[in-house]
C-alpha positions in Angstrom: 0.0 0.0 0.0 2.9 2.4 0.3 2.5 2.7 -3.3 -0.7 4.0 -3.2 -1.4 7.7 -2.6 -5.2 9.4 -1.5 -6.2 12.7 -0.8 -7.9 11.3 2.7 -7.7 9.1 5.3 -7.9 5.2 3.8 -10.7 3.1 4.3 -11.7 1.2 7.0 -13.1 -1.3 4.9 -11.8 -4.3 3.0 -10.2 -3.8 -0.3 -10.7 -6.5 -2.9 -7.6 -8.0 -3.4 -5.2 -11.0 -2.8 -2.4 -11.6 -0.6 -0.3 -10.6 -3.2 -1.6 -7.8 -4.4 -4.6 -5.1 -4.6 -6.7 -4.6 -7.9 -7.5 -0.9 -8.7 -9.9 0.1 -11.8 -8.2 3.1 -13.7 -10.5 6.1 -13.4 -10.8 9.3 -15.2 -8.6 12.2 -12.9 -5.8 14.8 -14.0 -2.6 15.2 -12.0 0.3 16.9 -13.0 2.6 14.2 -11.8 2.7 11.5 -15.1 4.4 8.9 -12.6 1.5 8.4 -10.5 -2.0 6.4 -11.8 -5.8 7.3 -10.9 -7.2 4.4 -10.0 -10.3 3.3 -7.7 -10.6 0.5 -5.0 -13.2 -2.1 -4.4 -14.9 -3.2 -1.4 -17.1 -5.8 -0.7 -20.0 -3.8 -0.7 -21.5 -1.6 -3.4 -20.7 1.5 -1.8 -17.4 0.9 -0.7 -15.4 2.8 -3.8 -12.6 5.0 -3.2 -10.3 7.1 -5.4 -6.2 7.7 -5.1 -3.0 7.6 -7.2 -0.7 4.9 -7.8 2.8 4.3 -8.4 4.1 3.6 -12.2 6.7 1.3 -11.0 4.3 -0.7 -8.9 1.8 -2.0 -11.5 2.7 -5.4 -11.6 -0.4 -6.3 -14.8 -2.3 -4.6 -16.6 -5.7 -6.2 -17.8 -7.7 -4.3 -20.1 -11.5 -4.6 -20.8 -11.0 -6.0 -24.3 -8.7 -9.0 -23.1 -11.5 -10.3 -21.4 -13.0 -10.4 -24.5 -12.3 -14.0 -24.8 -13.0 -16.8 -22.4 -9.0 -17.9 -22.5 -8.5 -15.1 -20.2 -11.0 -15.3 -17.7 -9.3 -15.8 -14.3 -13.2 -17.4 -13.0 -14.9 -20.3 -13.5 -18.3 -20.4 -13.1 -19.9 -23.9 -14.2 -22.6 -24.5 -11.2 -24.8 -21.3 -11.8 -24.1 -19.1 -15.1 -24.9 -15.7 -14.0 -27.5 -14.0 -16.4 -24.2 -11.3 -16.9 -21.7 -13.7 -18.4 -24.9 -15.1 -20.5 -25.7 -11.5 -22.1 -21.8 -10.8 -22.6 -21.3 -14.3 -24.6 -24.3 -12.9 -26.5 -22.6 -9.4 -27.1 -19.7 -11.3 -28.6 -21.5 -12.8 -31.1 -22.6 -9.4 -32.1 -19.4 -7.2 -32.0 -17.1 -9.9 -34.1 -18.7 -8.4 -36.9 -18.6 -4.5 -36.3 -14.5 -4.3 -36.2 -14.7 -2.5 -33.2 -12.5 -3.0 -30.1 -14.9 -3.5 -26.7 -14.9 -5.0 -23.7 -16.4 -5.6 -19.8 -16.1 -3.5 -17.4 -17.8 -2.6 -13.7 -18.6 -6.0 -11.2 -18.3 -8.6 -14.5 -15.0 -6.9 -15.7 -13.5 -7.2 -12.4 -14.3 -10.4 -11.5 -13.2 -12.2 -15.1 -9.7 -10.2 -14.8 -9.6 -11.2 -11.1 -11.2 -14.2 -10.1 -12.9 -12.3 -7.3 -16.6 -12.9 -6.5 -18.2 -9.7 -7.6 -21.2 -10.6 -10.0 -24.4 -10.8 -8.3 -28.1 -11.8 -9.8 -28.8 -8.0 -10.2 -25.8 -7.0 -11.3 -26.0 -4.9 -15.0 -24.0 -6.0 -17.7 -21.0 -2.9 -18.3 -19.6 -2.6 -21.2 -17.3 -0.5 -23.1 -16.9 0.3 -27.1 -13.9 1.9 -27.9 -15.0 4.7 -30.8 -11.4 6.0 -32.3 -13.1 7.7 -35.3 -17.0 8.9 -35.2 -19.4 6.5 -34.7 -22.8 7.8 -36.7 -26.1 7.8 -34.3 -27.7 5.8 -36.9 -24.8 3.4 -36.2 -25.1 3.5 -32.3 -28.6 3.2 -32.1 -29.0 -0.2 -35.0 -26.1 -1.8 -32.4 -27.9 -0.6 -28.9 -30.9 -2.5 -30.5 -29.0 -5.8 -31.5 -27.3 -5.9 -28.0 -30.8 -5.0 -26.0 -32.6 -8.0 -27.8 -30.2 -10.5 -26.7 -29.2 -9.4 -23.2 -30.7 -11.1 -20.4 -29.7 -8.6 -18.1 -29.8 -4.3 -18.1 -27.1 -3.2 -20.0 -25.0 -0.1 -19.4 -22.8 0.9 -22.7 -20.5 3.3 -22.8 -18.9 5.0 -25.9 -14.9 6.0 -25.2 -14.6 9.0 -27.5 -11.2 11.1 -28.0 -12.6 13.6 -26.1 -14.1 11.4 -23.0 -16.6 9.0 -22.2 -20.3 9.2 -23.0 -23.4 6.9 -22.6 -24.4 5.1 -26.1 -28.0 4.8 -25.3 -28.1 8.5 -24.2 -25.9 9.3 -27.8 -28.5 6.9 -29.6 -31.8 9.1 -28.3 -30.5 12.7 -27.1 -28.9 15.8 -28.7 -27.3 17.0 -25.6 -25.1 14.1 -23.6 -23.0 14.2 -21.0 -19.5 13.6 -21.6 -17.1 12.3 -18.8 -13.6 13.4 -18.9 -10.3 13.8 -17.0 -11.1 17.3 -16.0 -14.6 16.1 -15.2 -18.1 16.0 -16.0 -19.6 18.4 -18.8 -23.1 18.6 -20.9 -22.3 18.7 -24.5 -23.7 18.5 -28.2 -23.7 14.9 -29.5 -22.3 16.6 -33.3 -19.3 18.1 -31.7 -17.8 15.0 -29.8 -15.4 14.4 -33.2 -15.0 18.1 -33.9 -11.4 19.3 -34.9 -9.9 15.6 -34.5 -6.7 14.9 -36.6 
């Protein structure tokens, strides 16, 4: 933990992690210092998130949501009970190995395939991120939001990775104005600028 660096006082609770090592989930944050991280922690319970730095030189992997991708890398097993989850992300691949595009899991199901921790639970929403380098027409968003809705067994929470930030594709898909997370935080902006002025 010497590694890790917060802004307050560290939890009292229990971080998700083995012996070995703690799992943090890179989050969106600017600091000035390009040695240190943002990343989040995980506790056992829903609302036990918290936010800090961490060192370069102490990142021992690095898993990203698109690796899990495939089954191969899964660090769980789950044979007695498939969770309805892993059902509706099987079904997503089916879908995407058509479109060219680079996605992956994220939130409780992306943790626990790159980590073997115990995180899914029978309510838990499928997250899922779709990496958009260039622009991704609305037309385009909303004809794939439709494929993946029909075949999910579970609620599914999409977002789009722009250049410029982080957006929801069903709110892109339905809404003019959408709100775009970044590294300097949280901002309401057009839909038809989000690939403005990109080389």
């Amino acid at each position: 933990m010497d590694d890790f660096l917060m802004a307050r006082s560290f939890p009292e609770w229990e971080i998700l992690g083995h012996k070995e090592a703690i799992y943090g989930v890179i989050r969106r944050d600017s600091r000035s210092d390009k040695n240190l991280i943002p990343i989040g922690l995980r506790g056992v319970e829903r609302g036990q998130r918290c936010g800090g730095w961490i060192r370069d030189e102490a990142i021992k992997e690095i898993i990203t949501p698109e690796s899990l991708v495939s089954t191969l890398n899964w660090k769980t097993r789950r044979t007695e009970f498939i969770p309805k989850v892993i059902t509706s992300l099987i079904n997503a691949t089916s879908i995407f190995q058509d479109t060219g595009l680079r996605w992956g899991p994220t939130g409780s199901t992306g943790f626990e395939l790159a980590t073997g921790i115990k995180s899914i639970k029978d309510t838990s929403d499928l997250d899922l991120v779709v990496y958009a380098g260039e622009k991704m027409s609305v037309e385009a968003a909303r004809d794939l939001l439709t494929l993946l809705e029909k075949t999910s067994a579970c609620r599914l929470d999409i977002q789009l990775e722009t250049p410029r930030g982080g957006i929801s594709m069903k709110e892109y898909a339905i809404s003019r104005n959408v709100l775009l997370k970044s590294d300097a935080g949280p901002f309401l902006v057009d839909r038809t600028t989000l690939w403005n002025n990109l080389k």
